[in-house]
N, C-alpha and C positions, 0 to 999 in steps of 0.2 A: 041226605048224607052230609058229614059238615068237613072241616078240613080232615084231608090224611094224612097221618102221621108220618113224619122225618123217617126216612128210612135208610140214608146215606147222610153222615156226615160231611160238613165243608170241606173240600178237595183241599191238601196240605200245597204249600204255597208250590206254584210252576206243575203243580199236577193239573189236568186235566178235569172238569166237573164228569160225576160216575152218569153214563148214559146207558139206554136202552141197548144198544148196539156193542155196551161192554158185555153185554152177560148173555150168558149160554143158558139151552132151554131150562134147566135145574132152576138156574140163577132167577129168572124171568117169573116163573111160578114163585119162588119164595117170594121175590118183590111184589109177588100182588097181595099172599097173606100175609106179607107184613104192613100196607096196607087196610088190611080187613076185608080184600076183593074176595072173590072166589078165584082159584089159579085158573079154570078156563078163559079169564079177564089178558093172560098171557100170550095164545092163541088169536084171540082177538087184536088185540094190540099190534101183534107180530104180523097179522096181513093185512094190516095196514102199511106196515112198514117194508115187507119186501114182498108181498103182493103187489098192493095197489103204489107202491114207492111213496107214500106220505109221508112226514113227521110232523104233520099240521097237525096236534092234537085238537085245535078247538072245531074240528071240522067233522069227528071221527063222530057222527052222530046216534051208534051203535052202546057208545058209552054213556052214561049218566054226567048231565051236565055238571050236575054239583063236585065231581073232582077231576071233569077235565083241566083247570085252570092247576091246579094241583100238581096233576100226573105229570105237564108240561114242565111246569118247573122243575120238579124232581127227577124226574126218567126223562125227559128231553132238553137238556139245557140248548141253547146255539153255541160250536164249537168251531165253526168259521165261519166268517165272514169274508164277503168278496171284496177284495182290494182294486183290483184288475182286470180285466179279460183283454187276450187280443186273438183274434183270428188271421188263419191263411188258407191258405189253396180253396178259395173260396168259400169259406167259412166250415173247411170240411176238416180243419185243424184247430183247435181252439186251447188256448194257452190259461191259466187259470191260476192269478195270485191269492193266498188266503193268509188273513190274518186271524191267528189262533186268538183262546182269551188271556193269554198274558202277553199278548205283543209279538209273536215269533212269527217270523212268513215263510208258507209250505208253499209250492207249486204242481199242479198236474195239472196232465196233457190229454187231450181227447182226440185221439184221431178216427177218423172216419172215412174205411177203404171201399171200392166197390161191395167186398162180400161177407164184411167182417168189421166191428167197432173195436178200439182199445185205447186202454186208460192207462197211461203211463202213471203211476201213483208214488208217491214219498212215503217212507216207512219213519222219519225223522224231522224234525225242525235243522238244518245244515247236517252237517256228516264231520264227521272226526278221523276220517282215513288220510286228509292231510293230501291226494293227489294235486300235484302242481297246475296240473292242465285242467281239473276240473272248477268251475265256477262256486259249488257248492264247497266243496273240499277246502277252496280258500278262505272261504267265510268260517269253517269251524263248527265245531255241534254247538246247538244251544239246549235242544235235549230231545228224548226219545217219544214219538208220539203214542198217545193211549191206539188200544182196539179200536175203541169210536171213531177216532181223529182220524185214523186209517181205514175204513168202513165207510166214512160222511163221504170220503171225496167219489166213491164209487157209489151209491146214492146219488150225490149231485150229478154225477155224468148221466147215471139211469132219468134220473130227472129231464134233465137237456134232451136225452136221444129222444126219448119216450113222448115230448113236448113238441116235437119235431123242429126243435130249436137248429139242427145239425141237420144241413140237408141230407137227402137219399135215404135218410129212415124213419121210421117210428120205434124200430127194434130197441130190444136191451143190448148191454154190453155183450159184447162176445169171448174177450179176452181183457185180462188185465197182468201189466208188467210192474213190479217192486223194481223199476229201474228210473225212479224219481229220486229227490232231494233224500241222502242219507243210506246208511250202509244197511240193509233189510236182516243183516244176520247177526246184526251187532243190535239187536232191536228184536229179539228170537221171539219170548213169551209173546207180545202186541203181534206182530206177524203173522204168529202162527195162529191164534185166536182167531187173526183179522180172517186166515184162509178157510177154517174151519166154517166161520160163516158165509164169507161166500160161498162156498160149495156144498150147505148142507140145503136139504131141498125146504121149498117153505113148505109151511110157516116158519120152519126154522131158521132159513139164510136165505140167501138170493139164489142158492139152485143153480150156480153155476157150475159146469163141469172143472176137475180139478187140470184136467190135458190145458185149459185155457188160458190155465195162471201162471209166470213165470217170475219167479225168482233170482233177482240178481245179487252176485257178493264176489268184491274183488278177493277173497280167498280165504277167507277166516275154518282155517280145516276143520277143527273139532265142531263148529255149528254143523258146516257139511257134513260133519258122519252125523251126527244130532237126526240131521233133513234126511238123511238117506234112513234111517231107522223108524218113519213117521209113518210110513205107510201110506204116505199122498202122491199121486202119479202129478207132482206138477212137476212143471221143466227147469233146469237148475242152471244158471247161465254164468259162467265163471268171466271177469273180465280180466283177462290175460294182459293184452295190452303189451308183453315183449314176453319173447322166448327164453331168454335169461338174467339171469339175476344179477349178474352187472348193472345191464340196463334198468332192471323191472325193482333193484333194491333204491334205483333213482326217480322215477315215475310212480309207482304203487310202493310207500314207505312202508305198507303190511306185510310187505317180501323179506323183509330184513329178521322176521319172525317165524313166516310161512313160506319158504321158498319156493319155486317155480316145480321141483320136482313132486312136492307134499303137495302141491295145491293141484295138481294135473293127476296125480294117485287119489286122492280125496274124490276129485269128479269122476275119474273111471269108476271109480267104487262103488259112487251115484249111481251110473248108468250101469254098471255090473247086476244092482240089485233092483233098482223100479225100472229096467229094461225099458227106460227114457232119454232117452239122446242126449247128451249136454252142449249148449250153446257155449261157444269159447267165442267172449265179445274182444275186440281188437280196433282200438281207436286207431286210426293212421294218423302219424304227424310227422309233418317235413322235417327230412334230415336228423330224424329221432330215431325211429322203430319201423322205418316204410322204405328197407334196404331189400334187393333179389333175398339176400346174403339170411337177414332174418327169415324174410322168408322159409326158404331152405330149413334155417334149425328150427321154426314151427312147426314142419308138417315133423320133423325127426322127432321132437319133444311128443307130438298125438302119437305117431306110429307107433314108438316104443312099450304102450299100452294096449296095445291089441290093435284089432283090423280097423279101418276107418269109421265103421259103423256106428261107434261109441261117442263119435262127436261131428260135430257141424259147426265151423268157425265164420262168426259174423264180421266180416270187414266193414268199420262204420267211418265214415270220411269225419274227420274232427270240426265240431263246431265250438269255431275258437271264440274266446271270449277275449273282451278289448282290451288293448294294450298288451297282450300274454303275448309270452315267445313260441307256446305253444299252438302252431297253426297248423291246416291241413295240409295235406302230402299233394304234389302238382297230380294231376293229371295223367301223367304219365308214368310217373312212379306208382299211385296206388293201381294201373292199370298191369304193372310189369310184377307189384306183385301178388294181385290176381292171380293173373295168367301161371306164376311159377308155382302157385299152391293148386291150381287145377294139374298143374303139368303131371305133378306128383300125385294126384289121386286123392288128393283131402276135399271135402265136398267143403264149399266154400258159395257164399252170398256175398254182394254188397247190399249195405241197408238203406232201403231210402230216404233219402234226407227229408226232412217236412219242418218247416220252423225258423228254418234261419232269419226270414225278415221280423221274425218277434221273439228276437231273445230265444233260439230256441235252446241254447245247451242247460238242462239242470241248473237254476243258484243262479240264473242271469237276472233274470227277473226281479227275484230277491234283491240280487245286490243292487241292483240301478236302484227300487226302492227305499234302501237300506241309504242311500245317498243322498237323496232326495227329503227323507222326514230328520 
């Protein structure tokens, strides 16, 4: 068999090269009779890749040599590369800089708990939501990443567990969080694409359960009803971050759009119809948003939407990035207000911290990088 023919034109400039991992099982079949394959060449292909976690084509010996070198090119380009790694908690946290092919750097996070693996993941090359306290936010978008781009990084983490790279397992992932570099709602079509494969069983995707994937967006409403309309049981994690819009129109600049009341209706509405909890994320930061007082008008701003049932707010202690005014709440502050949102009856978490000695916040990594070349 001799070369196969072009079947994807060259990626227009700052796009993404067309990969295996962008197209759906329709899509996967055309591309092999557009090659001249037979479409069960599709099938084949596909468990290799979320079956046995490969994208080694020259290795997949099921195929005919004569277009492996081909197929590679074409349906598997390399779409990141390792810039970085650093590890913690004894290599059960592992931090992960990529540089895309036009230069841009994504970061995810592996963590690895006694009963459960997850992959913190980027939906973007930086984020465009402009938050002052976040690392990424201040670097700015550079652009939206393809399905692939958002696909590979879960791949490479299956790769690592699977390797027994990551102590305490050989498992797949368990869970994976859209609470990396970049706003996952503002980024909808790749997203949702990326979810659909995860969770469609193989051959088709990697077979994860949808309950595993979570979804974060500091409040973009009309996406939320979009997600609440999809028919997918994953979890919707709004990050609040202040109870009013005084505050929240100064830390989250999307409020100035979406206000605190539209964006807390939006997520009931969520949890009204996929009868899934929403996570209400809440960064703490000294002398900011980590008052009794806010306290207090958070648990009033959840009640006023129905019984507590509807939501579960994560109190994440801030991992401040260098030089920022924005740093963590003492010790006894994010303890006191804790305590006043348990007082009141709102089911409440702190989150554990993992990361801090390697750059853990989103965009750190990045940017020290971004410094440096």
């Amino acid at each position: 068999m001799g070369q196969l023919p072009l079947v994807f034109d060259a990626p227009a400039r700052g796009r993404a090269p067309k990969h295996w991992l962008d197209l759906d099982e329709d899509e996967r079949r055309g591309a092999m009779e557009a090659f001249g394959l037979p479409r069960f060449r599709a099938d084949q292909i596909s468990r290799h890749v979320f079956d046995h976690l490969s994208d080694e084509v020259s290795t997949w010996t099921d195929l005919p040599s004569s277009i492996r070198d081909d197929l590679a090119a074409q349906l598997f380009p390399s779409l990141l590369d390792q810039v970085r790694q650093q590890t913690a908690d004894r290599g059960r946290t592992v931090k992960t800089l990529w540089r895309l092919h036009d230069g841009s750097l994504l970061e995810s996070v592996l963590m690895r708990y006694p009963n459960r693996s997850t992959l913190c993941i980027s939906s973007q090359a930086g984020c465009g939501m402009a938050c002052p306290f976040c690392a990424t936010g201040q670097g700015g978008l550079k652009r939206n990443l393809s399905r692939a781009e958002i696909l590979v990084q879960a791949l490479a983490a299956n790769q690592m567990l699977t390797s027994g790279l990551v102590p305490g397992t050989t498992s797949r992932l368990n869970n994976i969080v859209f609470m990396g570099m970049g706003e996952p709602l503002a980024n909808y079509k790749a997203v949702l694409g990326a979810i659909r494969t995860l969770v469609a069983p193989v051959p088709a995707g990697f077979g994860m359960s949808a309950r595993g994937i979570t979804v974060s967006t500091v409040g973009l409403v009309p996406q939320i009803a979009r997600l609440t309309d999809e028919g997918l049981p994953v979890t919707l994690a709004v990050s609040l971050h202040a109870p009013d819009d005084d505050l929240r129109n100064e830390i989250v600049p999307v409020n100035n759009r979406w206000p605190v009341a539209e964006v807390v209706d939006a997520a009931w509405e969520y949890a009204r119809v996929t009868r899934r909890r929403v996570s209400i994320e809440y960064a703490l930061m000294r002398d900011i948003n980590d008052s009794v007082e806010r306290a207090q008008l958070l648990a009033d701003v959840l009640r006023r939407r129905g019984d507590w049932g509807w939501a579960h707010v994560n109190l994440i202690p801030l991992n401040p990035t260098p030089g920022s005014r924005w740093t963590a709440s003492r010790p006894e502050d994010e303890a006191a207000f804790l305590a006043t949102l348990e007082r009141r009856g709102v089911p409440v978490t702190l989150r554990d911290t993992r990361g801090s000695e390697i750059d853990g916040a989103c965009g750190q990594l990045a940017a020290r990088e971004n410094l440096t070349t």
